[in-house]
C-alpha positions in Angstrom: 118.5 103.7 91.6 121.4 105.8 93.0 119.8 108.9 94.6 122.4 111.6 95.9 121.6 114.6 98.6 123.7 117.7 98.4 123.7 120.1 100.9 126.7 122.7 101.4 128.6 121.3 104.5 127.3 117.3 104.8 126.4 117.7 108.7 122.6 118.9 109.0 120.5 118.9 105.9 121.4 115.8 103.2 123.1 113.6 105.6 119.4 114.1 107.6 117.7 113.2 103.8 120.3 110.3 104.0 118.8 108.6 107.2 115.7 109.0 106.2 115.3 107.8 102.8 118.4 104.9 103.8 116.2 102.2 103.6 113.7 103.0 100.6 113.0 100.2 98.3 114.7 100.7 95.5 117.3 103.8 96.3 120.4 103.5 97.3 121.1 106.8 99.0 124.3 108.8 99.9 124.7 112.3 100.8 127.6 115.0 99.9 128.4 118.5 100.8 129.7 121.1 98.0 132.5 122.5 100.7 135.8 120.6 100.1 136.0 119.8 103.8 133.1 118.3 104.9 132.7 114.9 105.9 131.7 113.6 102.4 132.8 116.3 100.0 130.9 116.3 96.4 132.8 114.6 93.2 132.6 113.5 90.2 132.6 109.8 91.0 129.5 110.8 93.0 127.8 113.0 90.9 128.4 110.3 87.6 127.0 108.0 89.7 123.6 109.7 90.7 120.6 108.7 89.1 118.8 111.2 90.7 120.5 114.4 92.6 118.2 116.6 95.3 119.8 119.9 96.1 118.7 121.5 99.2 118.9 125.0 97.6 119.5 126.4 94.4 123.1 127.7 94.5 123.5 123.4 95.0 122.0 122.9 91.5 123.6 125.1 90.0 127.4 124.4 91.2 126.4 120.4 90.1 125.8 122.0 86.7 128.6 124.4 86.1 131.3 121.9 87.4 130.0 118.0 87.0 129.8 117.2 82.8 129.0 113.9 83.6 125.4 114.1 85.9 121.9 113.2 86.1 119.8 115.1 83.0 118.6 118.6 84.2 115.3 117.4 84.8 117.2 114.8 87.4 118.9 117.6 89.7 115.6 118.5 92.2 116.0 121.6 94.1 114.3 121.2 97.5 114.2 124.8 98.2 115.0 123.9 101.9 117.3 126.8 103.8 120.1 126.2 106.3 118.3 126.8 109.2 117.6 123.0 111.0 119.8 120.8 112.9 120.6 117.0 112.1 117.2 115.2 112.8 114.9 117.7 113.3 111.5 116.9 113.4 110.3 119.8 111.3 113.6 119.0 108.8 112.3 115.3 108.4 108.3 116.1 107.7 109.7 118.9 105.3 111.7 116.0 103.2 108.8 114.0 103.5 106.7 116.0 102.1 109.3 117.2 99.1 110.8 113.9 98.3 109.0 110.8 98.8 106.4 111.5 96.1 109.1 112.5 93.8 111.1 109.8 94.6 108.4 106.7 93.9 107.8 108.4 90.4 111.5 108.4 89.5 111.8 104.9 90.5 108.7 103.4 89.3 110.1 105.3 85.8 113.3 103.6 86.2 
């Protein structure tokens, strides 16, 4: 299962999700950024390749939508509703994907 993180610049927020969910049976996990010039800038190659897509915020869902017609089904982009407002590895960032993800994440997949 190819799960995909998407965050605006790729520095705090999915490449955070990325660590933490690197070694989950079953996922193989990558993060992006929707800015064209962050570290691992959002394409299609990415977004075609995603089983499953968690977007940090809304506006992230949506621009995987309205550009990307090859992606995940609707119900396979998950908006995290998590602001910009934690560093890389914070403690308080890592329990809030915790608790957002990982239950998410087993159903999708144990569904295959």
């Amino acid at each position: 299962m190819k799960v995909l993180f998407v965050c605006t610049a790729n520095k705090l927020r999915s490449p955070t999700a990325e660590d933490v969910f690197r070694n989950w049976p079953g996922a193989e996990v990558l993060s992006a950024g929707t800015d064209a010039d962050c570290p691992r800038p959002l394409n299609k190659d990415l977004v075609a390749g995603a089983d499953v897509i968690f977007a940090m915020e809304p506006h992230h869902r949506e621009r995987i939508r309205k550009k990307f017609k090859q992606r995940p089904a609707d119900h396979r982009i998950i908006t995290l509703h998590i602001p910009d407002e934690y560093e890389r590895g914070d403690p308080v960032l890592i329990e809030l994907l915790k608790s957002k993800v990982e239950r998410r994440l087993a159903a999708i997949i144990e569904s295959g």
